[in-house]
N, C-alpha and C positions, 0 to 999 in steps of 0.2 A: 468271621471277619469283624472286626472290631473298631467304630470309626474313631476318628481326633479326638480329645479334649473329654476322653470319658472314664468315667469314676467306679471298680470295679470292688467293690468289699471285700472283707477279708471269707473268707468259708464258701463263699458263690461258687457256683457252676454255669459254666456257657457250655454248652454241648458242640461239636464238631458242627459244620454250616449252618449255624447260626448268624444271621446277618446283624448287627446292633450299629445304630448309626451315629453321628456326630453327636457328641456334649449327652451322651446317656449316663444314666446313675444306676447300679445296680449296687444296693446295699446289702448288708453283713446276709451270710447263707438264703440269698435269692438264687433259688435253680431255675435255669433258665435250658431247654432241652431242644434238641435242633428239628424240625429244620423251622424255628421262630424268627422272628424278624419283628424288628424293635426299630422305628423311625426316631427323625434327630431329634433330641430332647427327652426322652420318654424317662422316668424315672419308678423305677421296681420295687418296691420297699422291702423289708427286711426279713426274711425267709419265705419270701411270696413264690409259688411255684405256677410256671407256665411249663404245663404237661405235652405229653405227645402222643400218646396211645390211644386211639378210640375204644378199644378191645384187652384192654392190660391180662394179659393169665404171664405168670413165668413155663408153662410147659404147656404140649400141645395136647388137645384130647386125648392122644395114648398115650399121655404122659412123659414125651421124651423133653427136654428141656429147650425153650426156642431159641431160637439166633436170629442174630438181623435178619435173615433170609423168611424167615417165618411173620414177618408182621411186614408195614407201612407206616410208616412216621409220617403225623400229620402236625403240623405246624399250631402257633396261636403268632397273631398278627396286630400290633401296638402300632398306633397312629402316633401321628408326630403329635410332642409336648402331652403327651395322655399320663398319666400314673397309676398306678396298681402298688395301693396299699399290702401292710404289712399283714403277714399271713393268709394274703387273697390266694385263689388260685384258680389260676384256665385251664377252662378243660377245651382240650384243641376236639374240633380246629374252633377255635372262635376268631373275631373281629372286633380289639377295642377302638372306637374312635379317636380322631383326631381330637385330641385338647379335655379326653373323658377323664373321670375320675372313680376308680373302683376304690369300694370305701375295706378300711384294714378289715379281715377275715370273708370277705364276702367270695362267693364260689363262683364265677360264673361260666355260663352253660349254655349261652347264646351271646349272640352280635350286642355287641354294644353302639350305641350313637354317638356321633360327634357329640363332646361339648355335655354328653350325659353324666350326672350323677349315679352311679348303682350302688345297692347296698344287698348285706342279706343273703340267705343260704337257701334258695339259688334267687342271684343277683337279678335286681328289680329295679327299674329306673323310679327316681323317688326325686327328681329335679334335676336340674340344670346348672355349670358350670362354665366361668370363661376360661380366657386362659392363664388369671392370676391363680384359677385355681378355688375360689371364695364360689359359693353359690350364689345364683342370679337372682335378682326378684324380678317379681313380676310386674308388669306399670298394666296388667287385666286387661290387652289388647292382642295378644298373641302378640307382646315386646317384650325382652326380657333386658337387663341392662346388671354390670358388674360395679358392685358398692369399691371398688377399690380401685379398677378405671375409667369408670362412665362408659364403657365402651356397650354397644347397644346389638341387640341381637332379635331375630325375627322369630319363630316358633310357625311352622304350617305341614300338617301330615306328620306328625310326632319325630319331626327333625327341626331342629335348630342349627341358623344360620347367622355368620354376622350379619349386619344388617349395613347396606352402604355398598 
């Protein structure tokens, strides 16, 4: 299912129940495999892949060839306004958060936080993000604030909130 106002590149793949929501970007050869779910805004970058196999073999131990019937599709799960740089890639089932930013090649292989920066093979949180997308600094109080909108954010238990 494919929401309003969304931008699908030329080469991409959505896979069959795939849920993508209002005003999504999915750029040039971003495979996107079902059953994913992508909240409104999220933007994919450009040949980044969101996997579905816990278990990938093409044949079974005695070697006969699988079919849907032989596995479980397990999802990757995009918070609203989050991005996943180019040539990133989830490996399901993961959780990026709302408003995160996966930096282009990084792999990742666990939950991501609201609002987190990750980088790196396999993806490591390395700072903080708003929702311009800019990294936050730090005002050295467990407050973090965005250089592009002043807008001000809390840090307590290695999650970040706005603040207000």
């Amino acid at each position: 299912m494919l929401g309003s106002n969304c931008n699908v590149g030329r080469g991409a793949y959505v896979g069959p129940g795939v849920v993508i929501g209002d005003n999504v970007k999915l750029q040039n050869h971003a495979l996107v495999y079902e059953p994913a779910r992508l909240a409104d805004g999220v933007f994919i970058g450009p040949a980044a892949v969101l996997t579905n196999d816990e278990y990938p073999r093409a044949v079974t131990p005695d070697g006969r060839l699988k079919t849907g019937d032989d596995w479980h599709a397990v999802g990757v799960t995009i918070g609203e306004g989050a991005a996943i740089g180019a040539r990133a890639v989830c490996v399901a089932p993961v959780t990026v958060g709302r408003w995160a930013l996966v930096a282009a090649g990084a792999v990742v292989t666990k939950d991501v936080p609201d609002f987190a920066l990750v980088v790196g093979v396999p993806a490591r949180r390395v700072g903080w993000v708003g929702r311009a997308g800019r990294p936050l600094e730090s005002k050295g109080d467990g407050t973090w604030v965005c250089p592009e909108t002043g807008e001000t954010y809390t840090e307590a238990g290695g999650r970040l909130t706005p603040a207000g």
